[in-house]
N, C-alpha and C positions, 0 to 999 in steps of 0.2 A: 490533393496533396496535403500531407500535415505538415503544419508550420511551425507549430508546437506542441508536444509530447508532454503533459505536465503529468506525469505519472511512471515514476523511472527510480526502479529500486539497483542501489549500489553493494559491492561485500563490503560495506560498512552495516547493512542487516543481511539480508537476502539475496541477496545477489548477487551476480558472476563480474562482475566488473568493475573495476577499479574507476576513483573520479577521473583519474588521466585520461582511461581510455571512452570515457564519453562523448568527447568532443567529433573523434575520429566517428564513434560508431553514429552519432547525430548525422554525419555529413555524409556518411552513408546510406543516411537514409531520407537525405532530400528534409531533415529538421534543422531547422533556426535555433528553437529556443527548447530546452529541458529541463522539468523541473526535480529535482533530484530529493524526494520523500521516501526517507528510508523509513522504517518499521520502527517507531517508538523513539526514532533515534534522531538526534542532530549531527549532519556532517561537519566533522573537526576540522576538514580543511575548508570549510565556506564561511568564510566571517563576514560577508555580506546579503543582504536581501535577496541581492542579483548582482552576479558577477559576470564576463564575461572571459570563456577559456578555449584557445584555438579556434576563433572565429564562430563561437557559439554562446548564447546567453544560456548562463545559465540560473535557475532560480532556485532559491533554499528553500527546501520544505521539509515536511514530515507529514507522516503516515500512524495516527491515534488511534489504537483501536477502545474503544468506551463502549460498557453498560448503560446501557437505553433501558432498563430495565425489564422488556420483552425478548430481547435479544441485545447481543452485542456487534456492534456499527465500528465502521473504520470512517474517520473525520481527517481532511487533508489540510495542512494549515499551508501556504503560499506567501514567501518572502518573508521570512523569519528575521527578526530582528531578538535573540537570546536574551532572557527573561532565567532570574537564579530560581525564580519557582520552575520555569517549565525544563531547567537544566534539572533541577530537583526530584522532580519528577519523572523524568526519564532516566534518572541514576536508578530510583528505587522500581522501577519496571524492571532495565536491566538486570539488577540484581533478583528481579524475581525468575526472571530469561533464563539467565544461570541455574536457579533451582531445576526449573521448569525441563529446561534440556537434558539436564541430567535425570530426570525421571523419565521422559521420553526414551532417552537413548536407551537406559537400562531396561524398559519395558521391550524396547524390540528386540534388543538382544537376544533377551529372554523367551520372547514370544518364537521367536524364528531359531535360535540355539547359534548364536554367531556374534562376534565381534567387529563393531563396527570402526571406522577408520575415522570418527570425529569425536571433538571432544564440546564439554559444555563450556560456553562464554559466552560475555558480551556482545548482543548481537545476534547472538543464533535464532534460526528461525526451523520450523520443522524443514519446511523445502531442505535445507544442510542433511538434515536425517535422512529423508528420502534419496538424495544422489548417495550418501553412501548407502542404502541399502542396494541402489541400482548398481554401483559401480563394485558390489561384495562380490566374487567370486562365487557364492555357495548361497545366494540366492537364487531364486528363481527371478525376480521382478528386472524387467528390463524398458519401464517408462513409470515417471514421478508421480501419475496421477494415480496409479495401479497403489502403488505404497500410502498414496492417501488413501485409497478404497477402503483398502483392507485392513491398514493398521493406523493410521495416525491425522484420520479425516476426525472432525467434533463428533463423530458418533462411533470410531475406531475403540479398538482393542486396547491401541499403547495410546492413545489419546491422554494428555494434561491439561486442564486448563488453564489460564492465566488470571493472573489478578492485577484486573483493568483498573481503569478510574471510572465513577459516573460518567453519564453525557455532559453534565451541569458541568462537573470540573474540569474535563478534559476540552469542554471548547471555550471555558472562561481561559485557559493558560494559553489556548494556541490566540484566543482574538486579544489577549494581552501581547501577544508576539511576532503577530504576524499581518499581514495587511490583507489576507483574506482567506475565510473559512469554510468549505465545504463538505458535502455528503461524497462521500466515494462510493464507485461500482454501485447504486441504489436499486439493480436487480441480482444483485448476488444475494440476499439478503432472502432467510425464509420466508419474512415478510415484508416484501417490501413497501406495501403502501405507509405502516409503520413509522418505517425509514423514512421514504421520503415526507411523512407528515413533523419530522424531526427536522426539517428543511424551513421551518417556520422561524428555526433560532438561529439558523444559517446565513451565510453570504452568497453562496455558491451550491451547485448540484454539479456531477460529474454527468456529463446527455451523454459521449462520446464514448466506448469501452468495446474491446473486442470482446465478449462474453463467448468464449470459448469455452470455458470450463462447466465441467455435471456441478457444479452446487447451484443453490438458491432459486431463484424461478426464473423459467424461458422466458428471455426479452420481448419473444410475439406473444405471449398468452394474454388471452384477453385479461384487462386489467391493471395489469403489469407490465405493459410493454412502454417502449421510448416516450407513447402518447401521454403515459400516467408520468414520466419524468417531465415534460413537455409540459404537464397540465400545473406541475408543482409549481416548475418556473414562472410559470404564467401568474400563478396565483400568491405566491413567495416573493415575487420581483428578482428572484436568482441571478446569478452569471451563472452561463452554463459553463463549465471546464469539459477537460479528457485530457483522457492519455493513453497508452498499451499497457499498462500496468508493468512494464518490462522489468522482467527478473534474469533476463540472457540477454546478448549481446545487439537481441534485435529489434529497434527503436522504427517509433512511427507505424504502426500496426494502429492507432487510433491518435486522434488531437483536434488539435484546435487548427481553422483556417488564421492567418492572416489578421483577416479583422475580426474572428472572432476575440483572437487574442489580446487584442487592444482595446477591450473592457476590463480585461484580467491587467494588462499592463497600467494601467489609470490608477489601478488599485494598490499594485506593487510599490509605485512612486509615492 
């Protein structure tokens, strides 16, 4: 049973769910605690570290994606206490989001010869592009991962890329802000030993992730699997996290037990 979910994206970036309806969907699924890391973003309605809402704590995070210089990594920062650099910083992402989506969207357009029903803002994340391509009429595509395939996956057609921050500054602003820092998904990653050797400047590693999705490398392969996340902490002094990475309404697909969580929680306080 997961007891905590720290990996739970809101339509404040990605995602289908409002902060309201988190709580309800937590208690659905048998979670306590949520940590609510949206994509670049800080939740406007969380002015605390850790809140608690309809019988659910929940925890302020965000979701950094940074240039590691080999590849680009997503870094999870845990109990945010807002910082005007890292509010800064996430304005000028933002604002790059915006560009960013409106190059995307024009390119599928384009690519496929159809109008799509989103527009570019604050927030947007390709996933937005892909339901509306599924949800077009005069598309063929009728699953999200298909519209990554073929058009708007980092090696796609309509593909953009983003202009990150270093690793160096995007985890100086989150350990300026937050009470704890880790690697997320550290098998999504082309490379992940990379990654996880990036876990040296860390707090934290994410052990816990439903790796469902075709990118990055198989969790069993030799090398790369839980053992090499496993082997980090060991060697790092880590807290392990998880979460479902949830982008839809359904929480607890991966987390933390109980006392796992209460190493994380030490940290939060």
């Amino acid at each position: 049973m997961v007891y905590a979910d720290l990996h739970v994206h809101t339509d404040n970036s990605d995602g289908t769910l409002s902060l309201a309806d988190v709580p309800a969907a937590a208690r659905d699924a048998g979670v306590s605690v949520v940590a609510i890391t949206d994509h670049d973003r800080l939740h406007p309605e969380l002015d605390e570290p850790v809140a608690e809402r309809g019988g659910v704590e929940l925890v302020h995070g965000i979701e950094l994606r940074v240039d590691a210089g080999d590849q680009r990594i997503d870094v999870l920062g845990y109990g945010v206490t807002a910082t005007d650099d890292l509010v800064a910083e996430c304005e000028r992402i933002q604002r790059d989001r915006v560009e960013r989506g409106a190059k995307i969207i024009e390119n599928v357009e384009a690519h496929l010869g159809v109008t799509l029903d989103v527009e570019p803002r604050e927030g947007l994340g390709r996933p937005h592009v892909a339901r509306s391509v599924v949800a077009h009429p005069d598309t063929e595509y009728d699953e999200l991962g298909a519209v990554f395939d073929d058009l708007i996956g980092d090696d796609g057609p309509c593909f953009v890329a983003r202009d990150v921050p270093s690793f160096e500054t995007g985890v100086a602003l989150l350990q300026d802000a937050c009470g704890l820092v880790g690697l997320a998904h550290p098998l999504r990653y082309d490379d992940p030993e990379a990654a996880l050797a990036r876990c040296a400047d860390l707090d934290a590693v994410e052990l816990h992730y439903p790796y469902d999705r075709p990118v990055g490398s198989d969790p069993d392969a030799e090398g790369s699997g839980h053992a090499a996340v496993e082997a980090a902490i060991e060697e790092h002094d880590l807290i392990p996290t998880g979460g479902s990475d949830a982008h839809e309404r359904t929480l607890g697909k991966a987390g933390l037990s109980r006392e796992e969580y209460e190493r994380v929680q030490v940290r939060l306080s």
